[in-house]
BAROSE-162400 format. One record per atom (N, C-alpha, C): residue number from 1; atom name; y, x, z. Coordinates in steps of 0.2 Angstrom, whole numbers, plus 5000, padded with zeros to 4 digits. Layout:
// residues N
[NUM,CA,[Y,X,Z]]
...
// end
This chain:
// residues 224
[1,N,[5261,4939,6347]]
[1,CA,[5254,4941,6349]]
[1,C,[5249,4936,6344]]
[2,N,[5243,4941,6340]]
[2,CA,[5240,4936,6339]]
[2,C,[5235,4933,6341]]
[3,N,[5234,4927,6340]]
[3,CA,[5230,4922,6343]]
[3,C,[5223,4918,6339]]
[4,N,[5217,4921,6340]]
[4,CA,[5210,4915,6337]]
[4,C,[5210,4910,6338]]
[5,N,[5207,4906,6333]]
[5,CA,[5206,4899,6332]]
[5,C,[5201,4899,6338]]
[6,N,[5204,4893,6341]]
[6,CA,[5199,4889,6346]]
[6,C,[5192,4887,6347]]
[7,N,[5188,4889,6350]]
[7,CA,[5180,4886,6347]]
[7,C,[5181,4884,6351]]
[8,N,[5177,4875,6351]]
[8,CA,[5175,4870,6355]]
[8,C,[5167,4867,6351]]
[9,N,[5164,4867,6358]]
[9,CA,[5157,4863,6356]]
[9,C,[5158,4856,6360]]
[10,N,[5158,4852,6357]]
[10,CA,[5157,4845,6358]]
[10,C,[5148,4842,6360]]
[11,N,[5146,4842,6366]]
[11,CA,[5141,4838,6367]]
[11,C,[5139,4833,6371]]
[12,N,[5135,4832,6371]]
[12,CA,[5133,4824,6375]]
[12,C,[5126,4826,6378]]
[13,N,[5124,4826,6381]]
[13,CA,[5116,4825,6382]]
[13,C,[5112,4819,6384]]
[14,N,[5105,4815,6382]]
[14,CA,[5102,4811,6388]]
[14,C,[5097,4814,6391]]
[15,N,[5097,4810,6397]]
[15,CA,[5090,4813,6401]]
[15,C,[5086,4811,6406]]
[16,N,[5081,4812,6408]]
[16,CA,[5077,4806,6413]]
[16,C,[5078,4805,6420]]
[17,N,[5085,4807,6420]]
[17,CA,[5087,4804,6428]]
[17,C,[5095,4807,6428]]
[18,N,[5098,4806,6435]]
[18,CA,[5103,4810,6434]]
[18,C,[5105,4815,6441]]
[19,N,[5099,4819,6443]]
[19,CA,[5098,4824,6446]]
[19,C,[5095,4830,6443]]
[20,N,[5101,4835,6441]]
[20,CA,[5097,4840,6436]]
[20,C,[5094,4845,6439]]
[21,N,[5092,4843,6445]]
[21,CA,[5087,4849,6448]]
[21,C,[5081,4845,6448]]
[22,N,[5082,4838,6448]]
[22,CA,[5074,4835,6446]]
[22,C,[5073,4834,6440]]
[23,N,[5076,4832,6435]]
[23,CA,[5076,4828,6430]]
[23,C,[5077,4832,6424]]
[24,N,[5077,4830,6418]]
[24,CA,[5078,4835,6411]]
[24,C,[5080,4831,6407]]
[25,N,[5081,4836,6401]]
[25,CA,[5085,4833,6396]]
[25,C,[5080,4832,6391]]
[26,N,[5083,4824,6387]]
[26,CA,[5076,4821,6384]]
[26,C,[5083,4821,6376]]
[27,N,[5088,4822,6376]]
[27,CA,[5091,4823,6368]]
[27,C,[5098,4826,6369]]
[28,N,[5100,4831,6365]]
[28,CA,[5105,4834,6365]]
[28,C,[5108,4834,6358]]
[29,N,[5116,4832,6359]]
[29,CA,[5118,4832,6350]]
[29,C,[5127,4833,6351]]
[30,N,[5129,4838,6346]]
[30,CA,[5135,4839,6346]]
[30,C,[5138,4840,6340]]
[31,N,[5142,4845,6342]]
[31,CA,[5147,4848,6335]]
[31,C,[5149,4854,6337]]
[32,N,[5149,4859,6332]]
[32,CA,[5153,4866,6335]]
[32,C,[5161,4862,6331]]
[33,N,[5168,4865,6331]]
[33,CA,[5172,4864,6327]]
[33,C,[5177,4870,6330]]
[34,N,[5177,4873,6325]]
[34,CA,[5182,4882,6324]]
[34,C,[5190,4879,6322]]
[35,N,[5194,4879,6328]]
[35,CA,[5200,4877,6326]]
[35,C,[5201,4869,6325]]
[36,N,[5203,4867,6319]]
[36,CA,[5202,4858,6316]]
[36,C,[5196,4858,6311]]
[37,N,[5193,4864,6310]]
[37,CA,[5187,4863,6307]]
[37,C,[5181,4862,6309]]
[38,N,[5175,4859,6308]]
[38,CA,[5170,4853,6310]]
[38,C,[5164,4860,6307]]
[39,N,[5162,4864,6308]]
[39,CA,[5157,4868,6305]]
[39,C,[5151,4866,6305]]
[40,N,[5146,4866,6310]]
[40,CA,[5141,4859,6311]]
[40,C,[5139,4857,6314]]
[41,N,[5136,4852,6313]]
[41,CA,[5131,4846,6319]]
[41,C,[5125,4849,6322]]
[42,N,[5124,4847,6327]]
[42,CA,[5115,4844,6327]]
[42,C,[5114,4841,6334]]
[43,N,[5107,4838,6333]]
[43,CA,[5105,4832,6335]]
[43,C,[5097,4834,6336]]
[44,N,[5095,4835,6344]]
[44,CA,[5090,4838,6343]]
[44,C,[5085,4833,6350]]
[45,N,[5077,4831,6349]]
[45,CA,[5076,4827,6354]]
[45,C,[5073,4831,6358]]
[46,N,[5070,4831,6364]]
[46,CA,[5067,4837,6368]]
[46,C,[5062,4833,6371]]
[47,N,[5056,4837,6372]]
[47,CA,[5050,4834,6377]]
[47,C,[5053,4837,6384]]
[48,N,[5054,4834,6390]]
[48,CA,[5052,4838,6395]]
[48,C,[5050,4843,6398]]
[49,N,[5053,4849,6403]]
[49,CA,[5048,4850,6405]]
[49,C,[5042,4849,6410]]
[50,N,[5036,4848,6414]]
[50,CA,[5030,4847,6415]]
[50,C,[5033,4846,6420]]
[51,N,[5038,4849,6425]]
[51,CA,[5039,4848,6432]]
[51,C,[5047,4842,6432]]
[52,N,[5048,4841,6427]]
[52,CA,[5053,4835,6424]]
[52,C,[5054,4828,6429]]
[53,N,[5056,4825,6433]]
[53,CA,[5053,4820,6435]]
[53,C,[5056,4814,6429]]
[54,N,[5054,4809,6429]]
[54,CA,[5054,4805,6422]]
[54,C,[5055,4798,6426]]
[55,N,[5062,4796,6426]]
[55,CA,[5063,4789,6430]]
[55,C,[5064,4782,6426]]
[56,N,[5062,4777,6426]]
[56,CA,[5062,4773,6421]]
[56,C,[5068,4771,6420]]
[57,N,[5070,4770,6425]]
[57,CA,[5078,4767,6422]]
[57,C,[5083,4771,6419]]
[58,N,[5080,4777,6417]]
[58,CA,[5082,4781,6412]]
[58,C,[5081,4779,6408]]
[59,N,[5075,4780,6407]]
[59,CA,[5070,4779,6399]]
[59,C,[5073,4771,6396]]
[60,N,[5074,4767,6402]]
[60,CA,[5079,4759,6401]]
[60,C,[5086,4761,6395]]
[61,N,[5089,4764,6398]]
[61,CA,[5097,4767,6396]]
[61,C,[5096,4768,6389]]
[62,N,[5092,4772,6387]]
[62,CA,[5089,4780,6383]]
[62,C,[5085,4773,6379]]
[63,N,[5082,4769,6379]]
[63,CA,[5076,4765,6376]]
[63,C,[5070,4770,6372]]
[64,N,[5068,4775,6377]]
[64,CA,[5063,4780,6375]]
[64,C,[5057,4778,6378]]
[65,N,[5051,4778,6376]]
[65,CA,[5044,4777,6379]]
[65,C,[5042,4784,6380]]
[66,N,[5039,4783,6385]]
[66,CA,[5035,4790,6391]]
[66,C,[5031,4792,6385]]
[67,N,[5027,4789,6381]]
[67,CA,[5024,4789,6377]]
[67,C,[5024,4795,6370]]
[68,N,[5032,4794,6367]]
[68,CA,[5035,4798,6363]]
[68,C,[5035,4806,6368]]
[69,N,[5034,4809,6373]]
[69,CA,[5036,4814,6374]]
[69,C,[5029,4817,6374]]
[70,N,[5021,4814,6373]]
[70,CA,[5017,4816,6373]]
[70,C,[5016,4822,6368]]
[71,N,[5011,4825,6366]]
[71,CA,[5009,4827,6359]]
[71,C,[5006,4825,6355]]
[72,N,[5009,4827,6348]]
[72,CA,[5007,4822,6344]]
[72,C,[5001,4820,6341]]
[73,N,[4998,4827,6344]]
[73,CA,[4987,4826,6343]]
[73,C,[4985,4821,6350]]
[74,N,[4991,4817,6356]]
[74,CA,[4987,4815,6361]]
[74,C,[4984,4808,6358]]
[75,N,[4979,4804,6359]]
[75,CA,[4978,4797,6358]]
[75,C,[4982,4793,6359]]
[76,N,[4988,4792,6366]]
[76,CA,[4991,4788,6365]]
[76,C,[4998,4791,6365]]
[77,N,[4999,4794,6361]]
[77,CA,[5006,4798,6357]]
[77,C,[5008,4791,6353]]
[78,N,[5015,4792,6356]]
[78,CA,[5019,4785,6350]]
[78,C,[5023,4788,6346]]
[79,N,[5024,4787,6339]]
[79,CA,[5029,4790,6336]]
[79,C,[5035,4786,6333]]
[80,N,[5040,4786,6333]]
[80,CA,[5046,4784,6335]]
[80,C,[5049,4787,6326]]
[81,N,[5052,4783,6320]]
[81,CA,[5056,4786,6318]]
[81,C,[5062,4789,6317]]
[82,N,[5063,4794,6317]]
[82,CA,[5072,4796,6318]]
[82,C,[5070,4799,6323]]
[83,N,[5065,4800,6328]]
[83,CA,[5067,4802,6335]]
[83,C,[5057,4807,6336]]
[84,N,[5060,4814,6334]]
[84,CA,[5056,4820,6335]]
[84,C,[5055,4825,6339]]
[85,N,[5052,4823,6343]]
[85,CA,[5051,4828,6350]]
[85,C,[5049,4833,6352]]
[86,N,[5053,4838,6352]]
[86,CA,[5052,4846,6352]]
[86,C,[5051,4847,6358]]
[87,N,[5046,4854,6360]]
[87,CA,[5046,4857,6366]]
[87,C,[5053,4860,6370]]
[88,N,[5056,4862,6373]]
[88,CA,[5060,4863,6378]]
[88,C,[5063,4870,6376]]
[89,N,[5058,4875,6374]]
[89,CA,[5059,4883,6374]]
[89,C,[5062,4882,6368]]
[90,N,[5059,4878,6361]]
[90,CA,[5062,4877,6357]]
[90,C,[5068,4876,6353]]
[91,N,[5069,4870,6359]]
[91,CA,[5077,4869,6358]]
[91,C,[5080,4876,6359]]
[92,N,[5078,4876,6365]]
[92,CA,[5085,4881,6369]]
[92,C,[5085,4888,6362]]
[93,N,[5080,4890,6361]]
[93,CA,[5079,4896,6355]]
[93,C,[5086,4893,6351]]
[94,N,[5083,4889,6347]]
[94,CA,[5090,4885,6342]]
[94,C,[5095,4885,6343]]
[95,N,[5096,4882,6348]]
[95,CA,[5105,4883,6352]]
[95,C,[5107,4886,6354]]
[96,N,[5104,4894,6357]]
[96,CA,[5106,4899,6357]]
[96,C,[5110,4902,6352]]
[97,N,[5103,4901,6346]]
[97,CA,[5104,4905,6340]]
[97,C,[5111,4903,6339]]
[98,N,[5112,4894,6337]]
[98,CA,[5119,4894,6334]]
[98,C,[5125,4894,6338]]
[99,N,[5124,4894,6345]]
[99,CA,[5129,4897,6350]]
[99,C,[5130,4905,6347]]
[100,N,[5125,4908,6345]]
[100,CA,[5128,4915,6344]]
[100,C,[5130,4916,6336]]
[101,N,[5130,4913,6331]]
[101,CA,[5135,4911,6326]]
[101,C,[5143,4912,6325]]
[102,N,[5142,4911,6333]]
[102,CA,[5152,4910,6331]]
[102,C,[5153,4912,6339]]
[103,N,[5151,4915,6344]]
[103,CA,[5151,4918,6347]]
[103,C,[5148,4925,6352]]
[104,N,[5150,4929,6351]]
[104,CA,[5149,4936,6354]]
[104,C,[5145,4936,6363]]
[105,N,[5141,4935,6364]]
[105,CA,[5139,4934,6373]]
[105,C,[5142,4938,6377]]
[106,N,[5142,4944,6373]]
[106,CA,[5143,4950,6379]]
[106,C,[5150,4951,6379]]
[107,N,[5156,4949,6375]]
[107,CA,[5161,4948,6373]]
[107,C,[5165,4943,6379]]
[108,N,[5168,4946,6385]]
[108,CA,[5171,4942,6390]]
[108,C,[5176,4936,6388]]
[109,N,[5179,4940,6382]]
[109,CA,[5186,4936,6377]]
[109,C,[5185,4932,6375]]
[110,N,[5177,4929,6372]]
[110,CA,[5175,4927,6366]]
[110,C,[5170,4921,6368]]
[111,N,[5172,4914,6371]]
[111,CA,[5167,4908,6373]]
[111,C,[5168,4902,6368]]
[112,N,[5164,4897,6372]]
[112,CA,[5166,4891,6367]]
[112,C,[5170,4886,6374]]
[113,N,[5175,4883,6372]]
[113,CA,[5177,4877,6378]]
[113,C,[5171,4872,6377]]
[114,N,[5170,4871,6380]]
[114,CA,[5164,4865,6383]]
[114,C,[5165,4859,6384]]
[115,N,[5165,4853,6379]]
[115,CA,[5169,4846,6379]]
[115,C,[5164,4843,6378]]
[116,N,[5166,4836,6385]]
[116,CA,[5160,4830,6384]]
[116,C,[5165,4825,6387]]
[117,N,[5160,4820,6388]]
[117,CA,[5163,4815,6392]]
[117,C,[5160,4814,6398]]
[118,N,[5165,4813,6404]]
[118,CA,[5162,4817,6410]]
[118,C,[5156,4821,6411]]
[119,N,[5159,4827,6407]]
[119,CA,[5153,4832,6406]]
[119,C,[5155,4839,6411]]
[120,N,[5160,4838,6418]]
[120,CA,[5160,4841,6422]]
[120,C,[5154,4840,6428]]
[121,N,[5154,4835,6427]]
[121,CA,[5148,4831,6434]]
[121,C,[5142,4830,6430]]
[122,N,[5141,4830,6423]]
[122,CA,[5135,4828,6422]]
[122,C,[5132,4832,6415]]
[123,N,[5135,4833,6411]]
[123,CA,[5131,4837,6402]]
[123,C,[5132,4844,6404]]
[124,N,[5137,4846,6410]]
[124,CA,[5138,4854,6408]]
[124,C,[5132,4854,6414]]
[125,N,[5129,4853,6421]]
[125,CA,[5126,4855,6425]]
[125,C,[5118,4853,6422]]
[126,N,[5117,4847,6417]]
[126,CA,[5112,4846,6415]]
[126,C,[5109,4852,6410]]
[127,N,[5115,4856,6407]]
[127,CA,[5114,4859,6400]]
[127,C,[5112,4868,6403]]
[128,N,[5116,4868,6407]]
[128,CA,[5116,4875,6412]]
[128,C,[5108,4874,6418]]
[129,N,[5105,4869,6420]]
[129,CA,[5102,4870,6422]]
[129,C,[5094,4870,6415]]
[130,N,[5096,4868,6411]]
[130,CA,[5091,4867,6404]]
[130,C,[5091,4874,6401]]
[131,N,[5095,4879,6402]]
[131,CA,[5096,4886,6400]]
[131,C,[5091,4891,6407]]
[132,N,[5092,4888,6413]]
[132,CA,[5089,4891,6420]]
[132,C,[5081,4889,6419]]
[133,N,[5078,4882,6419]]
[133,CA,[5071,4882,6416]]
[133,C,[5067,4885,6412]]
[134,N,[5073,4887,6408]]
[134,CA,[5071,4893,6402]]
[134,C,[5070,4898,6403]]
[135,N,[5072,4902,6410]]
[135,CA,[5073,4910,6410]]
[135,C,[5078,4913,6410]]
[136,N,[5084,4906,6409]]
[136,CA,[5088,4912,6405]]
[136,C,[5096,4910,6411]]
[137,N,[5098,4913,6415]]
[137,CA,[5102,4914,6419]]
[137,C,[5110,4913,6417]]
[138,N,[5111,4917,6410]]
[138,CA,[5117,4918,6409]]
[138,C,[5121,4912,6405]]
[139,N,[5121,4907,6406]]
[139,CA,[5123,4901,6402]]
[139,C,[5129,4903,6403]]
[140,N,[5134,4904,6408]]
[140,CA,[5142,4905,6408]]
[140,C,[5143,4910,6402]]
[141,N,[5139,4913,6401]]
[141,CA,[5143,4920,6396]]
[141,C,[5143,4918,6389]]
[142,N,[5142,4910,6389]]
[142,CA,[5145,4904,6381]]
[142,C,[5150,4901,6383]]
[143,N,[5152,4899,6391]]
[143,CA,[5156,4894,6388]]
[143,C,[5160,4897,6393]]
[144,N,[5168,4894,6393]]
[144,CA,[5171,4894,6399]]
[144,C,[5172,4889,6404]]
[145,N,[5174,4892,6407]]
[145,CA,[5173,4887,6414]]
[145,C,[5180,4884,6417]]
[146,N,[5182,4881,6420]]
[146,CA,[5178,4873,6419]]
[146,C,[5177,4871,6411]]
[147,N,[5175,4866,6413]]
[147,CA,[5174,4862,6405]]
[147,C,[5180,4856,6403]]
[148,N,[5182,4855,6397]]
[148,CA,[5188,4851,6394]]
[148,C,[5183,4845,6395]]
[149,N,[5185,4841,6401]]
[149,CA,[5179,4833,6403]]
[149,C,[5186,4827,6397]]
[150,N,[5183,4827,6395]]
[150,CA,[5186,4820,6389]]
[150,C,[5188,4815,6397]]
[151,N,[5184,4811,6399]]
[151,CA,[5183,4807,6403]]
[151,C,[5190,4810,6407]]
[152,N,[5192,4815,6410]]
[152,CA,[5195,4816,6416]]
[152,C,[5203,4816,6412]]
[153,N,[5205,4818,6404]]
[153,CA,[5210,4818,6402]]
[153,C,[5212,4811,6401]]
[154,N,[5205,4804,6397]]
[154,CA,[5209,4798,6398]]
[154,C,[5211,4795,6405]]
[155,N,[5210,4799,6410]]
[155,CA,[5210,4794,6417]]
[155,C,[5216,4795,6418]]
[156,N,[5221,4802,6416]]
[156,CA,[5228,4805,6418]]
[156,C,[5231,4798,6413]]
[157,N,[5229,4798,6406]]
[157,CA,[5232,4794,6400]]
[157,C,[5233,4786,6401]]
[158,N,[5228,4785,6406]]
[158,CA,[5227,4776,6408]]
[158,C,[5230,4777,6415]]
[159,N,[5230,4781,6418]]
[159,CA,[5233,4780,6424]]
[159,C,[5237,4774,6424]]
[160,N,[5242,4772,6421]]
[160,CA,[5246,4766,6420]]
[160,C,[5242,4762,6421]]
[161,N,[5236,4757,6417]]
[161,CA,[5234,4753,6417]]
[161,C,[5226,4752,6419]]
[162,N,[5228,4755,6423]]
[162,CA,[5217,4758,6425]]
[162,C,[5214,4751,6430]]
[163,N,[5218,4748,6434]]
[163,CA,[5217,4741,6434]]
[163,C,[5214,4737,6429]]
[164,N,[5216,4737,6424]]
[164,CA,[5214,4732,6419]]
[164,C,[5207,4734,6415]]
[165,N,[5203,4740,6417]]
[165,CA,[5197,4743,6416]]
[165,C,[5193,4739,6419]]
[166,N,[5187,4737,6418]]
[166,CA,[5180,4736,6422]]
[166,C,[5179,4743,6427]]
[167,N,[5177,4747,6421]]
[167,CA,[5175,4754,6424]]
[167,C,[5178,4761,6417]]
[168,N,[5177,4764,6421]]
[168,CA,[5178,4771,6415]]
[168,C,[5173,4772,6410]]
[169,N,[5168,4768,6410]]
[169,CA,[5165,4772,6406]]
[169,C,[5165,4774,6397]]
[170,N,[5161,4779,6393]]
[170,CA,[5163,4778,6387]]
[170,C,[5165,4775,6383]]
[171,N,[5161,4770,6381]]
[171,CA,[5161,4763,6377]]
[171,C,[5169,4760,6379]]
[172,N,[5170,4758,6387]]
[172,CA,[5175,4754,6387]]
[172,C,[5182,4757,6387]]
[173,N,[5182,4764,6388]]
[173,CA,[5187,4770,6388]]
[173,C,[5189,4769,6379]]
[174,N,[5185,4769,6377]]
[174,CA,[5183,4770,6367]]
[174,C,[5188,4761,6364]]
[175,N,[5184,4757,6368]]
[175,CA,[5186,4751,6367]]
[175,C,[5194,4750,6366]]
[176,N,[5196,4751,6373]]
[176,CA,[5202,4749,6378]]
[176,C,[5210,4754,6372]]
[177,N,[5205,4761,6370]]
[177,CA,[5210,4765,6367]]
[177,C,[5211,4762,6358]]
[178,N,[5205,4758,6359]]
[178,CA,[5207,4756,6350]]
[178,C,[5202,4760,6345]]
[179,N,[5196,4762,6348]]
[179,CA,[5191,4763,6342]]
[179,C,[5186,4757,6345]]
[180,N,[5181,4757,6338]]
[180,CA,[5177,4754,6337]]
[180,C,[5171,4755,6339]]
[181,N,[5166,4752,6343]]
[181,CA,[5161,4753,6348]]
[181,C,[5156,4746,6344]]
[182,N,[5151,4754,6343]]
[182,CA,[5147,4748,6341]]
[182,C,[5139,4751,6346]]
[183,N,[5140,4742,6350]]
[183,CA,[5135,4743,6356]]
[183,C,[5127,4745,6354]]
[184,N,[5124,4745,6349]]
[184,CA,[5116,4744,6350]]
[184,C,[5114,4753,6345]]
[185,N,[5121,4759,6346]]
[185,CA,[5120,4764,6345]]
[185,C,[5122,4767,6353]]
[186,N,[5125,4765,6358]]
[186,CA,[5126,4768,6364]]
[186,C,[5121,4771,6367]]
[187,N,[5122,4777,6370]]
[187,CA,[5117,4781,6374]]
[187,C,[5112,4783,6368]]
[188,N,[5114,4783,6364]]
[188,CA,[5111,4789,6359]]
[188,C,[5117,4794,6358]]
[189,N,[5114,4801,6362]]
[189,CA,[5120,4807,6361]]
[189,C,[5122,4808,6356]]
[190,N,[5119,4807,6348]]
[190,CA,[5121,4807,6342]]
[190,C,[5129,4803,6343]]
[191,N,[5127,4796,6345]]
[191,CA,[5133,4792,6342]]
[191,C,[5136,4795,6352]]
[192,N,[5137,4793,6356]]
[192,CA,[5140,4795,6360]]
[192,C,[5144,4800,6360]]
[193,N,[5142,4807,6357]]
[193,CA,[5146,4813,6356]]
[193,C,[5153,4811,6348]]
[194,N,[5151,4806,6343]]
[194,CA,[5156,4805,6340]]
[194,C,[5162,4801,6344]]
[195,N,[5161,4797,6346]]
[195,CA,[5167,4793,6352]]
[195,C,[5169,4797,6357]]
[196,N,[5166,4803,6360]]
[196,CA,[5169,4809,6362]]
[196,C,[5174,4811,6362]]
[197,N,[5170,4813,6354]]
[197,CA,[5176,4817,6350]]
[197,C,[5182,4814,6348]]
[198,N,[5181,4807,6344]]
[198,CA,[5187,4800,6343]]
[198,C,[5191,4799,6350]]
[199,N,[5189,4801,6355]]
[199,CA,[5194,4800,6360]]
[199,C,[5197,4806,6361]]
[200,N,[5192,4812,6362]]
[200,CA,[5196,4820,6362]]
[200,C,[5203,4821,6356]]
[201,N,[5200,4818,6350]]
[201,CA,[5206,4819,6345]]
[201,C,[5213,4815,6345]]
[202,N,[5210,4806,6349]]
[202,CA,[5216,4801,6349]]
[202,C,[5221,4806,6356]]
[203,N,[5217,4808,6361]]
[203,CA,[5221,4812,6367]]
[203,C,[5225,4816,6366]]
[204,N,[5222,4822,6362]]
[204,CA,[5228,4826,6360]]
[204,C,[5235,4823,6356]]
[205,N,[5232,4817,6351]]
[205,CA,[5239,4815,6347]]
[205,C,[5244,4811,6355]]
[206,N,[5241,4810,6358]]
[206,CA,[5245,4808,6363]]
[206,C,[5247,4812,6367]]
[207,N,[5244,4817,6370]]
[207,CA,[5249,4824,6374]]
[207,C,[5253,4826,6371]]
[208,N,[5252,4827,6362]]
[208,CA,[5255,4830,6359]]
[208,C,[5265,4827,6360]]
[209,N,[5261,4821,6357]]
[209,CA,[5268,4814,6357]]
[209,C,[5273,4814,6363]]
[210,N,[5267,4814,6368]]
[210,CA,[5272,4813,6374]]
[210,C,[5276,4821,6377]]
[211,N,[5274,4826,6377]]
[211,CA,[5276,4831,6378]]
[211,C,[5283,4834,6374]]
[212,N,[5283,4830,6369]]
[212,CA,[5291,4829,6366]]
[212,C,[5296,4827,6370]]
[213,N,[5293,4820,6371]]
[213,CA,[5296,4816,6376]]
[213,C,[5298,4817,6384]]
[214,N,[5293,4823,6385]]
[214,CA,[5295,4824,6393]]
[214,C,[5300,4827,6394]]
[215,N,[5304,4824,6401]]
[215,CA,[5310,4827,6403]]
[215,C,[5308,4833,6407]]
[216,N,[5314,4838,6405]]
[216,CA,[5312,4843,6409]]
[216,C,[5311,4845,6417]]
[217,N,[5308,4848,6420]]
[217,CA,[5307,4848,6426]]
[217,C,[5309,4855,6429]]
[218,N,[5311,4856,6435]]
[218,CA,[5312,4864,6439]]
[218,C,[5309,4865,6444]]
[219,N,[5307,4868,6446]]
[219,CA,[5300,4869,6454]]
[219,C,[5306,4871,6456]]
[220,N,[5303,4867,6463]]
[220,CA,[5307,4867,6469]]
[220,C,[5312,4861,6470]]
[221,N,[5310,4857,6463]]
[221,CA,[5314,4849,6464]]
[221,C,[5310,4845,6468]]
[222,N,[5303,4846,6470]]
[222,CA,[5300,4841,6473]]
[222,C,[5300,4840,6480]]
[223,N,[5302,4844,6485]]
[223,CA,[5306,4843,6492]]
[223,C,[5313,4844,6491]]
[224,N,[5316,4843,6484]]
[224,CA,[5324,4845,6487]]
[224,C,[5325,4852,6487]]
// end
């Protein structure tokens, strides 16, 4: 039978709190990649929308000032290099567009797997409710469900040694497994979505390694 190359969209998102019925997304950055190929990036910041609640100890996390989501005709509009803040509708038009690139909407067969890091609990319901804001209802009809959560694959991987964590989170997950974490890029979705992905690809060489290794098993051994 033949079989198509696997679309995966790698993303991260930030955003101003972490209740997506209240809160929004202030930066969204991934990767599409068709099979083992890397087709491309983007990296996009978003203003809020108006009914958004905007919590500081986000903007702490984020190092965003309230200021930067202004417009840029306001007097006290701050502008930040590297970091351009687009309307809401805007984004969402773009990402569309490039969601529909490489896949077919109306085509039941034809999604992208959806991979973050703990992006069951938190990038996929902030990203689907950022598509609802907009009007637009059919978010499922891009991706399949559930979503491939990075975060839920190393827990199986550590399982041994999960004791020996502070916590799960990315940076320390990234650390523990032997990439390099460089702290004063953190919580920028840009760089956060490449240790995603550095962990998404070290996890496969690992499934792959060990599923070698596994002994075989028959249902129906585990009561006798």
């Amino acid at each position: 039978m033949q079989t198509t190359e696997q679309k995966l969209l790698f993303i991260d998102v930030e955003t101003t709190g972490v209740n997506p019925e209240r809160n929004g997304v202030t930066q969204v950055s991934g990767c599409v990649q068709i099979g083992d190929d890397v087709r491309e990036t983007f990296d996009y910041f978003v203003r809020p929308f108006l009914q958004d609640e905007i919590e500081d100890a986000a903007l702490e996390v984020t190092g965003i000032n309230r200021r930067q989501f202004l417009q840029p005709d306001h007097p006290d509009f701050l502008a930040v290099p590297g970091q351009h803040f687009e309307g809401p509708r805007e984004i969402y038009l773009r990402l569309a567009e490039m969601l529909g690139r490489y896949v077919d909407q109306y085509k039941k067969s034809d999604k992208f797997q959806f991979v973050g890091y703990n992006a069951h609990s938190f990038d996929m319901p902030f990203l689907r409710r950022f598509w609802e804001k907009n009007g637009d209802r059919y978010f499922g009809s891009w991706f399949w469900y559930p979503c491939l959560d990075v975060m839920l694959v190393w827990a199986q991987i550590l399982q041994p040694v999960r004791a020996e964590l502070a916590n799960f989170k990315l940076a320390t997950v990234a650390r523990h497994s032997g990439i390099n974490v460089d702290e004063s890029r953190l919580h920028d979705s840009q760089y956060d979505i490449e240790l995603t992905r550095e962990l998404w690809l070290e996890a496969r060489r690992i499934i792959n390694r060990s599923s070698d290794e596994q002994k075989a098993w028959t249902q129906g051994e585990l009561f006798g």
